[in-house]
Backbone as numpy.savetxt, mean C-alpha at the origin, in Angstrom:
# Nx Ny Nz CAx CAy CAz Cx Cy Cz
-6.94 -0.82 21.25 -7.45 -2.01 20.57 -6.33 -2.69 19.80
-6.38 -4.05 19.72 -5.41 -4.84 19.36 -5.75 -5.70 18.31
-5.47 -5.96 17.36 -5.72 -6.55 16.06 -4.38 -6.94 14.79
-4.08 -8.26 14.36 -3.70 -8.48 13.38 -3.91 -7.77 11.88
-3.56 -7.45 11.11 -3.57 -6.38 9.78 -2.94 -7.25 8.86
-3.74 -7.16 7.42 -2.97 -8.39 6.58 -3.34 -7.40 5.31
-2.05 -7.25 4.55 -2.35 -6.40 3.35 -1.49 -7.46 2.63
-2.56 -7.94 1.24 -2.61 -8.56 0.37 -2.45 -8.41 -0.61
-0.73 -8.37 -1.29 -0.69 -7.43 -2.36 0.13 -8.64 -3.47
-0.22 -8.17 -4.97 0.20 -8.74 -6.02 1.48 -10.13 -5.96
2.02 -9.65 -5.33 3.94 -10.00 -5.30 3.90 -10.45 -3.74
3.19 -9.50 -2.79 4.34 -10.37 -1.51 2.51 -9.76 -0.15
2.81 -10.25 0.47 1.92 -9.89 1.98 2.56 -9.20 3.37
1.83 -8.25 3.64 2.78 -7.91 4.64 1.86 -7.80 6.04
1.89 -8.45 6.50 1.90 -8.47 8.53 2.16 -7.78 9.61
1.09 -7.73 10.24 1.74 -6.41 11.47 0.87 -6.77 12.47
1.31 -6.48 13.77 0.19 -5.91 14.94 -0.48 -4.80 14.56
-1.56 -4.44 14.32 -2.20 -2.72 14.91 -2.18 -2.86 16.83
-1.67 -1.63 17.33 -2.29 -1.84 18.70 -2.50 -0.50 19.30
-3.36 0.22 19.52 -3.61 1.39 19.87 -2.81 2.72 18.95
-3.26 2.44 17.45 -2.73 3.38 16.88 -1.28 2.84 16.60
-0.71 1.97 16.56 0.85 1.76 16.40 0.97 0.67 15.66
2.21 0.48 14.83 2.01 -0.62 13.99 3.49 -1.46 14.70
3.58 -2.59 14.90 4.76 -3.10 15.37 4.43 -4.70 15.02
5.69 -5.98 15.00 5.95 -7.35 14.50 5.76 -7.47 13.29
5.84 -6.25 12.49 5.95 -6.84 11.34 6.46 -7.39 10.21
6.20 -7.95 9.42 6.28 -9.16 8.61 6.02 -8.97 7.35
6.91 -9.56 6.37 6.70 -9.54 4.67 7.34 -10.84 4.37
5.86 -11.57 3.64 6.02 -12.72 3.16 6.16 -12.53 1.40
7.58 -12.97 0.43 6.90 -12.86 -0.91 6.20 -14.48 -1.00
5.80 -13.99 -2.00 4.40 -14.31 -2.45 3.31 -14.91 -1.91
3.17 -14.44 -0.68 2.17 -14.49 0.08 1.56 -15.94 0.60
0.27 -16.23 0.94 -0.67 -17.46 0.98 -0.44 -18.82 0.46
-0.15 -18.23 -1.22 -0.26 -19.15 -1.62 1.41 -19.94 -2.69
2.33 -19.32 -1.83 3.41 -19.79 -1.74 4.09 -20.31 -0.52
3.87 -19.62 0.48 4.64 -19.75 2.06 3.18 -19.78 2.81
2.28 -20.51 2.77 1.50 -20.87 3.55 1.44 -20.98 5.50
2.67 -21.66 5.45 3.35 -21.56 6.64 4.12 -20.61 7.51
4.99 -19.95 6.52 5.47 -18.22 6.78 4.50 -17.19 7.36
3.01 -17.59 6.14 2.15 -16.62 6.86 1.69 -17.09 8.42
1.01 -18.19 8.65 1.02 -18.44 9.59 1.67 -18.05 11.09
3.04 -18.36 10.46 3.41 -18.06 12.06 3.55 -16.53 11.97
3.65 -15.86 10.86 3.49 -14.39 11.04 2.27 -13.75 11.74
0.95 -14.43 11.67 -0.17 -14.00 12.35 -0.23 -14.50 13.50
0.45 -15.91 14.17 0.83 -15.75 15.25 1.49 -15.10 16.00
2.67 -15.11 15.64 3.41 -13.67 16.63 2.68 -12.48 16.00
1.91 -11.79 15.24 1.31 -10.63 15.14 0.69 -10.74 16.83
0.03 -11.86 16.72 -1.57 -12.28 17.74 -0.22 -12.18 19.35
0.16 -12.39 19.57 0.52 -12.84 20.22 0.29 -11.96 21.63
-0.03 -12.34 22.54 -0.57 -11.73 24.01 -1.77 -10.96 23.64
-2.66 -12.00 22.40 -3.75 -11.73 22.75 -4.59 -10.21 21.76
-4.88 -10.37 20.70 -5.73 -9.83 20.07 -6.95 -9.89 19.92
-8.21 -8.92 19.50 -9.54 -8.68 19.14 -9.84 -9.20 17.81
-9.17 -9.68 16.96 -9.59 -10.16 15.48 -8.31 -9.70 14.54
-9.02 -9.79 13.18 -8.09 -9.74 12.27 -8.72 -8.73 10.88
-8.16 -8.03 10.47 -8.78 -7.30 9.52 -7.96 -7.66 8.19
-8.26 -8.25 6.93 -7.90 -8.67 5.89 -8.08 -7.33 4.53
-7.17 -6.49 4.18 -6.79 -5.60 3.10 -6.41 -6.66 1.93
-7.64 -7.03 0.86 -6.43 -8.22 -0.37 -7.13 -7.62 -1.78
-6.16 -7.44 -2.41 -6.20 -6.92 -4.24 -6.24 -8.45 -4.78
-5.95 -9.45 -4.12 -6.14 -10.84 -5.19 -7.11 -11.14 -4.65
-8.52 -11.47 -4.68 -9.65 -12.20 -4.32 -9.77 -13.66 -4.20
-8.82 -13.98 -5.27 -8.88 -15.91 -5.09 -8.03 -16.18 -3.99
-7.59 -15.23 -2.87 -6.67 -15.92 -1.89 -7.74 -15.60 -0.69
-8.66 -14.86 -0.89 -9.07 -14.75 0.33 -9.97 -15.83 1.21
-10.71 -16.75 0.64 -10.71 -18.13 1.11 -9.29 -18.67 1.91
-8.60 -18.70 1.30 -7.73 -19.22 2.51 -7.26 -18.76 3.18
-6.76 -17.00 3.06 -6.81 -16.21 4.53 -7.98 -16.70 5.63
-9.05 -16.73 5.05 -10.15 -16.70 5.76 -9.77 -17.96 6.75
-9.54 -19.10 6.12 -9.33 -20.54 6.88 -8.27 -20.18 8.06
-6.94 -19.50 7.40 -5.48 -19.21 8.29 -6.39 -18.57 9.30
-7.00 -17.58 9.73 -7.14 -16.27 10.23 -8.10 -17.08 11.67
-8.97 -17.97 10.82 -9.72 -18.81 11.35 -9.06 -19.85 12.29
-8.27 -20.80 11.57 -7.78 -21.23 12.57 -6.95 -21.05 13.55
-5.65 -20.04 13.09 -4.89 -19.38 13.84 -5.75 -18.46 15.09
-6.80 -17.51 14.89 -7.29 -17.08 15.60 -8.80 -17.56 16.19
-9.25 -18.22 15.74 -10.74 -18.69 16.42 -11.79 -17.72 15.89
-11.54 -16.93 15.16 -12.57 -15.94 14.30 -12.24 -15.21 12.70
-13.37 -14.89 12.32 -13.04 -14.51 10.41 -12.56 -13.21 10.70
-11.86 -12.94 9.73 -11.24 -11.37 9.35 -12.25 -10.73 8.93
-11.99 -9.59 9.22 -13.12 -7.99 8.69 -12.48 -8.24 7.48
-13.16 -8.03 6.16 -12.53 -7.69 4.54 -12.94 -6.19 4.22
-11.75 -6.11 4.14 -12.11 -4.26 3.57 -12.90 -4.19 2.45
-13.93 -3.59 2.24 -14.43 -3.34 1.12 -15.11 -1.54 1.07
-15.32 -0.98 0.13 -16.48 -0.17 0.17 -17.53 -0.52 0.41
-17.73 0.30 1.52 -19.48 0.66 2.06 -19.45 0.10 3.94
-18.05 -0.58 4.32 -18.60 -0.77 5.46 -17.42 0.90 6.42
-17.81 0.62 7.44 -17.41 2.24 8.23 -15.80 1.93 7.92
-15.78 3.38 7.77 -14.01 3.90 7.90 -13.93 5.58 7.87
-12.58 5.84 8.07 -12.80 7.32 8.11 -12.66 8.30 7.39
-13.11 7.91 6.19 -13.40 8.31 4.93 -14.89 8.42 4.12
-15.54 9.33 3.64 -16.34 8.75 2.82 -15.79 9.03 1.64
-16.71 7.94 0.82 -16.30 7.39 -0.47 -17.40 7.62 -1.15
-16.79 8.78 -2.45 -17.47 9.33 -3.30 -16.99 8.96 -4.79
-17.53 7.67 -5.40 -17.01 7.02 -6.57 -18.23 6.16 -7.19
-18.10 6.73 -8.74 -19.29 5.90 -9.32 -19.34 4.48 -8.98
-18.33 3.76 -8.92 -18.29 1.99 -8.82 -17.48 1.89 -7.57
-17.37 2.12 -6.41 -17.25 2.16 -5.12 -16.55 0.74 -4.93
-17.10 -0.27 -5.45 -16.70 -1.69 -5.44 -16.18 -1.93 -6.46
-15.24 -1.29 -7.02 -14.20 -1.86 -8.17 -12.27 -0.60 -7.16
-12.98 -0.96 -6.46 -11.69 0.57 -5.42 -10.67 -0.83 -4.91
-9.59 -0.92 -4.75 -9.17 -1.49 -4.28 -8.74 -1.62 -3.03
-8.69 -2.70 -1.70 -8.67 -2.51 -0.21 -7.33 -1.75 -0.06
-6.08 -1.74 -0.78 -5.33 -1.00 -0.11 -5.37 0.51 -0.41
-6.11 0.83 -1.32 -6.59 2.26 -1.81 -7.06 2.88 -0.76
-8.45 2.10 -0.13 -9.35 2.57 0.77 -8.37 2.64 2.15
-7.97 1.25 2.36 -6.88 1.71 3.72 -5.59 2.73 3.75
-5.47 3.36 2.54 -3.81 4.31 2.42 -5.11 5.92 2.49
-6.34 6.09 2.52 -7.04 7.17 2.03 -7.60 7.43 3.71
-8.06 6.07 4.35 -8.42 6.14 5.68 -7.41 6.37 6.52
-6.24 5.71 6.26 -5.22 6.14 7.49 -4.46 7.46 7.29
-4.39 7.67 5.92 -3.76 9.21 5.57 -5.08 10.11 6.01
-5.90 9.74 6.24 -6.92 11.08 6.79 -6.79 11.16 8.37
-6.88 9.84 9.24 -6.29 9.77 10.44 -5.23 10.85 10.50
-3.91 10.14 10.62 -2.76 10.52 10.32 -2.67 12.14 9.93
-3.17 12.58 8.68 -2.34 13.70 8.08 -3.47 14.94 7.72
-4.99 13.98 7.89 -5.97 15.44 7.78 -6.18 15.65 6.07
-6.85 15.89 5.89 -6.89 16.25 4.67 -7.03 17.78 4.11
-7.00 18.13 3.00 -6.83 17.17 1.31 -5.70 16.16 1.52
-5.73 15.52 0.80 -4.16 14.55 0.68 -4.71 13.65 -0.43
-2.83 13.72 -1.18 -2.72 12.90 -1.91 -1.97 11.74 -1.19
-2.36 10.25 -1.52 -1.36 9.43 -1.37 -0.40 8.42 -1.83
0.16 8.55 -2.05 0.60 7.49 -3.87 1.48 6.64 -3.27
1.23 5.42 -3.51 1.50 3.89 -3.41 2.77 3.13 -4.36
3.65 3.28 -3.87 4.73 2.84 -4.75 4.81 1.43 -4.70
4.13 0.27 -5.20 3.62 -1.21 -5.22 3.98 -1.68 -6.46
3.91 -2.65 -6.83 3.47 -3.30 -7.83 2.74 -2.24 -8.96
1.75 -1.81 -8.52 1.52 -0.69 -9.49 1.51 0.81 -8.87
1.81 1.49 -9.15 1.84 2.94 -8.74 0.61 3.47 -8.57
0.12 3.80 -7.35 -1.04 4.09 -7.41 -1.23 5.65 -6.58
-2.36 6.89 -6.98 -2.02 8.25 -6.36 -3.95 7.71 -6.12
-4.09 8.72 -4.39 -5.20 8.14 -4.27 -5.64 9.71 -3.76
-6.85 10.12 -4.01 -6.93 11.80 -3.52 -8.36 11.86 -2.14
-7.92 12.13 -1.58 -9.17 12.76 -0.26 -9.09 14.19 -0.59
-10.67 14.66 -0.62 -10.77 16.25 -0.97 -11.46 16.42 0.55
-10.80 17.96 1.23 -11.41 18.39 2.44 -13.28 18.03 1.99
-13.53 18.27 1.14 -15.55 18.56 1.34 -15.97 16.94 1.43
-15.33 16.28 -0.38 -16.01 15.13 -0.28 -15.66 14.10 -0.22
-14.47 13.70 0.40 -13.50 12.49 0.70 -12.69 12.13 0.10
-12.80 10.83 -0.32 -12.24 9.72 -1.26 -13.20 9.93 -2.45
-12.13 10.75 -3.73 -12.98 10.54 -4.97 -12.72 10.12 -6.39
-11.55 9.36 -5.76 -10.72 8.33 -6.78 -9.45 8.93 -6.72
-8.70 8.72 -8.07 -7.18 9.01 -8.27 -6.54 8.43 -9.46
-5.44 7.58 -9.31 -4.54 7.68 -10.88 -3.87 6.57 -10.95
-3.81 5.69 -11.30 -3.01 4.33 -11.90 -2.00 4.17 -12.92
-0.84 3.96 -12.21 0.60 3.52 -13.36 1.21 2.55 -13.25
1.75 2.37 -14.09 2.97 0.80 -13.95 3.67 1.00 -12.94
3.66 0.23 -12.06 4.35 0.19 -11.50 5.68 0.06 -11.60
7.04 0.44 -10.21 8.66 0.17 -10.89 9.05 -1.40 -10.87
8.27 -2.21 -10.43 9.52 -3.73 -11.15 8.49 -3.75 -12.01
7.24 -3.74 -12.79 6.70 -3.65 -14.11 7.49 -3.21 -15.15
8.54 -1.76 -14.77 8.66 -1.57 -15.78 10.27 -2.00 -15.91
11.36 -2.17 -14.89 12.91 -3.35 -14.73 12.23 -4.81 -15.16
11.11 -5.18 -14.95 10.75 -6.52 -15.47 10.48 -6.87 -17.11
9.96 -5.98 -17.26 9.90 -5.83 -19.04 10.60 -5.55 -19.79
11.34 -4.60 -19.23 12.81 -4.69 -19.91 13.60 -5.66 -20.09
13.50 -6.30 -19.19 14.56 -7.75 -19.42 13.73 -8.53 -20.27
12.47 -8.76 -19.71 11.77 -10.23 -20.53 11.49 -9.45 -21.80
11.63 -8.30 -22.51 11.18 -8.27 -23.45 12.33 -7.47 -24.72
13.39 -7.73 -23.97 14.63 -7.69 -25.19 15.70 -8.35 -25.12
16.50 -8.84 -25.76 17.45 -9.78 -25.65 18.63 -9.82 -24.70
19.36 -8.60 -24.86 20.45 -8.15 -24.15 20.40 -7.70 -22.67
18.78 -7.05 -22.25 19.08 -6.35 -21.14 18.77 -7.37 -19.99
19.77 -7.41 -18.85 19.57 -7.61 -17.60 18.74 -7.30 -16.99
18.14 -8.21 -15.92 17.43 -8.19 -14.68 17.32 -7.33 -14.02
16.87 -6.07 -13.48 18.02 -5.07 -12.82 16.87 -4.75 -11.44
16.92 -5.23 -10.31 15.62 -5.21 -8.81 16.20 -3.24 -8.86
14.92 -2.84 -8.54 15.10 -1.34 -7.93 15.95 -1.07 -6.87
16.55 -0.20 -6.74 17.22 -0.39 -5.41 18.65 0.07 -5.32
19.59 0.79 -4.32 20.72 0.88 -4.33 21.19 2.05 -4.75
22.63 2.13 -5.00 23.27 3.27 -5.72 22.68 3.87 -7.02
22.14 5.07 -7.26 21.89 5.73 -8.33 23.27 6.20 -8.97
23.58 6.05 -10.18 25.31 6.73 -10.73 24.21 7.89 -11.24
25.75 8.63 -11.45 25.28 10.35 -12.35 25.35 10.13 -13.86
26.08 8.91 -13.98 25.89 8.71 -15.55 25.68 6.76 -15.33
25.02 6.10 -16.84 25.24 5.23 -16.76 26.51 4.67 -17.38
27.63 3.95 -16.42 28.49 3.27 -17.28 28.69 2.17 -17.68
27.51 1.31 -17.11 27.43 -0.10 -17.10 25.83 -0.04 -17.76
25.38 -1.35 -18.17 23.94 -1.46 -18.30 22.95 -1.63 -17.22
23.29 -1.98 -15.70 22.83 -1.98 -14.79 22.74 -0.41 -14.13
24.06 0.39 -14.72 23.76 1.70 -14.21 22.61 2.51 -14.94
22.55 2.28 -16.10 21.71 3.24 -17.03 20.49 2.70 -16.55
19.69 1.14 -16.45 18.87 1.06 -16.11 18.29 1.54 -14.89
19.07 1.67 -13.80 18.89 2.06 -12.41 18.62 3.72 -12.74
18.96 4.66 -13.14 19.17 5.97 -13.83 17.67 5.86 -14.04
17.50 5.15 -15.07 16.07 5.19 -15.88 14.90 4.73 -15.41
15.11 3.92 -14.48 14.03 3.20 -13.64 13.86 4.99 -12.56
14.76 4.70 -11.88 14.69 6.09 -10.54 14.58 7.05 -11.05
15.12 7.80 -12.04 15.26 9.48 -12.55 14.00 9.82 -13.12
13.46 8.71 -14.32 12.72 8.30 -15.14 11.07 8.42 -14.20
10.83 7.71 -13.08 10.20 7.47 -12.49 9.59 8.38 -11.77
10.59 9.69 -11.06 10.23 10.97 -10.51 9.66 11.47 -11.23
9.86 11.93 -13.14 9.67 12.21 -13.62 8.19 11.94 -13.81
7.52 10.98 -13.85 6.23 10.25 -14.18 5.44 11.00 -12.42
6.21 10.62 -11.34 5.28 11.37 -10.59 5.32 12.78 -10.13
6.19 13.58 -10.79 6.23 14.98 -10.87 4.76 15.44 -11.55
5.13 15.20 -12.62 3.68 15.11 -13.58 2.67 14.79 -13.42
2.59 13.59 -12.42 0.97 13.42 -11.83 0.69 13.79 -11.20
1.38 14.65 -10.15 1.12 15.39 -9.20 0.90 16.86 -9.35
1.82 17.37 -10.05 0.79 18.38 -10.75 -0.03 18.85 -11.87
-0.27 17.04 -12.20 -1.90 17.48 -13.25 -2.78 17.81 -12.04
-2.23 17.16 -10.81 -4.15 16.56 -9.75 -4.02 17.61 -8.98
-2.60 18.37 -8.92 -2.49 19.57 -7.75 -3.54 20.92 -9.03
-3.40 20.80 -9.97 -4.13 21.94 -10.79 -5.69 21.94 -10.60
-6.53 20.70 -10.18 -7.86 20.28 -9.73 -7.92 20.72 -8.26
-6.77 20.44 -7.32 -7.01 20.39 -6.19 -6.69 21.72 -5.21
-6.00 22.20 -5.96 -5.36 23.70 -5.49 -4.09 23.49 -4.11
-3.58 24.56 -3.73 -2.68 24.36 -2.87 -3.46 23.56 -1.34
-2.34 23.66 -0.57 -3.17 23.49 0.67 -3.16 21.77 1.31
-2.56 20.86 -0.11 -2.75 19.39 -0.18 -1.21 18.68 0.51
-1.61 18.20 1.32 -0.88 17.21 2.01 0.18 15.98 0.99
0.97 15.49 0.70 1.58 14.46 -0.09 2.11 13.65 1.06
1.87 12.05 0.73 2.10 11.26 1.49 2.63 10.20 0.57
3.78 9.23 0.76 4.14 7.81 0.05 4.05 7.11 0.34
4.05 6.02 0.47 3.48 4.57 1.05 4.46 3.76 0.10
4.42 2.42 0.49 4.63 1.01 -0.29 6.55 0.83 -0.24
6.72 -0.06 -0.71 8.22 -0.40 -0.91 8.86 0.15 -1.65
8.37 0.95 -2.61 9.68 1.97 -3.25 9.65 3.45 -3.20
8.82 3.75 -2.40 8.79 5.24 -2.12 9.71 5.75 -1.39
10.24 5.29 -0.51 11.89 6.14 -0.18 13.08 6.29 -1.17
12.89 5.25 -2.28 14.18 4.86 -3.64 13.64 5.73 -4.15
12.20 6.38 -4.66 12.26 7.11 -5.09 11.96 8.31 -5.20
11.01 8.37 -3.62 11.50 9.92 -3.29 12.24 10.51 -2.62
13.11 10.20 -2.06 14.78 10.64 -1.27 15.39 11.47 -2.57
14.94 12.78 -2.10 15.91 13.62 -2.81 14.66 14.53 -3.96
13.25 14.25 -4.05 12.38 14.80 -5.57 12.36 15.64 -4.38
12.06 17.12 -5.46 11.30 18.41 -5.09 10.00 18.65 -5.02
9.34 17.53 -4.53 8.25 17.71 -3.88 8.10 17.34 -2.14
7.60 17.86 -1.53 7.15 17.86 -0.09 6.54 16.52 0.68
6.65 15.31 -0.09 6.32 14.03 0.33 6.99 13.99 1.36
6.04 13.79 2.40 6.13 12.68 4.10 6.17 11.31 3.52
6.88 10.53 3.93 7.13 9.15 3.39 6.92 8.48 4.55
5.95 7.55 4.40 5.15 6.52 5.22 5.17 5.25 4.80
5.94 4.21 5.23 6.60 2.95 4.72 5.05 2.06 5.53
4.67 2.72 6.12 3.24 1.11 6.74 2.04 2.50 7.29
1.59 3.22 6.13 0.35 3.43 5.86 -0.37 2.86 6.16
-0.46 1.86 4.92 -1.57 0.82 4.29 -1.85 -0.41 5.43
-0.88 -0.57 6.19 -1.51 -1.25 7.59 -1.92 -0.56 8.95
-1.44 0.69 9.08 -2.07 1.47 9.70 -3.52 2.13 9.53
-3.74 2.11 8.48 -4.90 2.14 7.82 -5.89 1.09 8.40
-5.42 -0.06 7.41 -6.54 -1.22 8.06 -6.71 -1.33 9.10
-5.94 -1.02 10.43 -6.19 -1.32 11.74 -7.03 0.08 12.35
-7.16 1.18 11.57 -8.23 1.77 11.49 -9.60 1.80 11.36
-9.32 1.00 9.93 -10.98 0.79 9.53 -11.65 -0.97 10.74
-10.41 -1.62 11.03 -10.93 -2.78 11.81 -11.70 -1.85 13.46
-10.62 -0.67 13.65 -10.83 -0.48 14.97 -12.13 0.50 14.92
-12.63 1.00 13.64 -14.09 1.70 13.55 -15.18 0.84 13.56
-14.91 -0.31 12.87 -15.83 -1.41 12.50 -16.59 -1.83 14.08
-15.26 -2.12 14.60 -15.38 -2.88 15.94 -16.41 -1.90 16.84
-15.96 -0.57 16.86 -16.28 0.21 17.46 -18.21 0.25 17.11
-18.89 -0.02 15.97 -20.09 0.38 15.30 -20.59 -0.60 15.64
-20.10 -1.72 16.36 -20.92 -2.98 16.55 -20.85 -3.15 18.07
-20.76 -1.97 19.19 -20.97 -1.79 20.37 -22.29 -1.39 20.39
């Protein structure tokens, strides 16, 4: 099955084919819809291209999804599936407010169960840091929210006089000798540190036996090299959605 995948995130959008389990043409627009209107576009064209079954829409901003809806529409001649809780995926979802979960939560929990089987943790290195848990008995039953890493290189600058801009990324030094080095130090070193710790508050609930998976744009910066057992998965979260599109599809035969 063949389908366009659109994950809709804070800062930027990213684009792909799903096509029989595989993710390939893909595409990262920053700031998405409602900056590069046109970028996206032809990104869901060549996604589409020789011919796709629809489009499945993953979006954390809600005021853009009207105009995905229009792009998706006109580019393809039909509306996108919207991820939400409660329609099929391969997960169940065991959460008091089910509809406050966010679509790329549900798609990094569905495709890491595909994929990797469960228990599993999966933590989302985005805009905000996000750890998402599937338990072997009862699925998806929430997880853990942090600042994310340009949240916290972004505040640093806008919120003291002296310090520089500093994007994640690049050479880590062993000491800082510059102010760009110490920040880079403190952003990356700093950062393991924060998910060392969350991982084994949730591994003490969950017991051994649990799968670790990373996702998103800074999970190789910053787990290349931690002493934990993370598989690092750079397009989860669209492998995912082209999951839950290709179950959907499947329930309406």
């Amino acid at each position: 099955m063949r389908c366009v995948v659109i994950d809709v995130g804070n800062t930027s959008t990213s684009l792909a084919l799903y096509a029989d389990g595989r993710i390939s043409r893909f595409a990262h627009v920053t700031g998405g819809i409602v900056k590069n209107p046109d970028a996206c576009a032809a990104a869901v064209r060549r996604a589409a291209r020789g011919g796709v079954c629809g489009a499945v829409l993953g979006s954390v901003v809600p005021k853009t999804n009207a105009l995905w809806r229009a792009l998706v529409m006109r580019e393809l001649g039909c509306a996108p599936l919207v991820v939400r809780a409660g329609i099929p995926m391969a997960v169940e979802v065991d959460y008091p407010k089910p509809e406050t979960i966010g679509a790329d939560r549900l798609a990094n929990a569905a495709g890491g169960v595909v994929k990797y089987g469960a228990p599993l943790i999966v933590a989302d290195f985005g805009t905000a840091l996000t750890f998402d848990i599937v338990t072997r008995a009862r699925g998806y039953i929430g997880g853990v929210i942090a600042p994310g890493l340009p949240l916290m290189t972004d505040y640093l600058h806008e919120r003291t006089a002296l310090l520089p801009h500093v994007a994640p990324g690049g050479a880590c030094p062993k000491i800082g000798r510059s102010t760009r080095g110490a920040i880079q130090i403190g952003a990356r070193i700093g950062y393991r540190g924060m998910v060392r710790e969350i991982v084994g508050y949730l591994m003490q609930t969950m017991g051994s036996g649990v799968t670790l998976v990373g996702t998103g744009g800074f999970a190789r910066w910053v787990l290349n090299g931690i002493d934990l057992p993370f598989v690092i998965d750079p397009q989860l979260t669209l492998f995912g959605l082209g999951t839950i599109f290709e179950q959907n599809a499947g329930s309406k035969k």
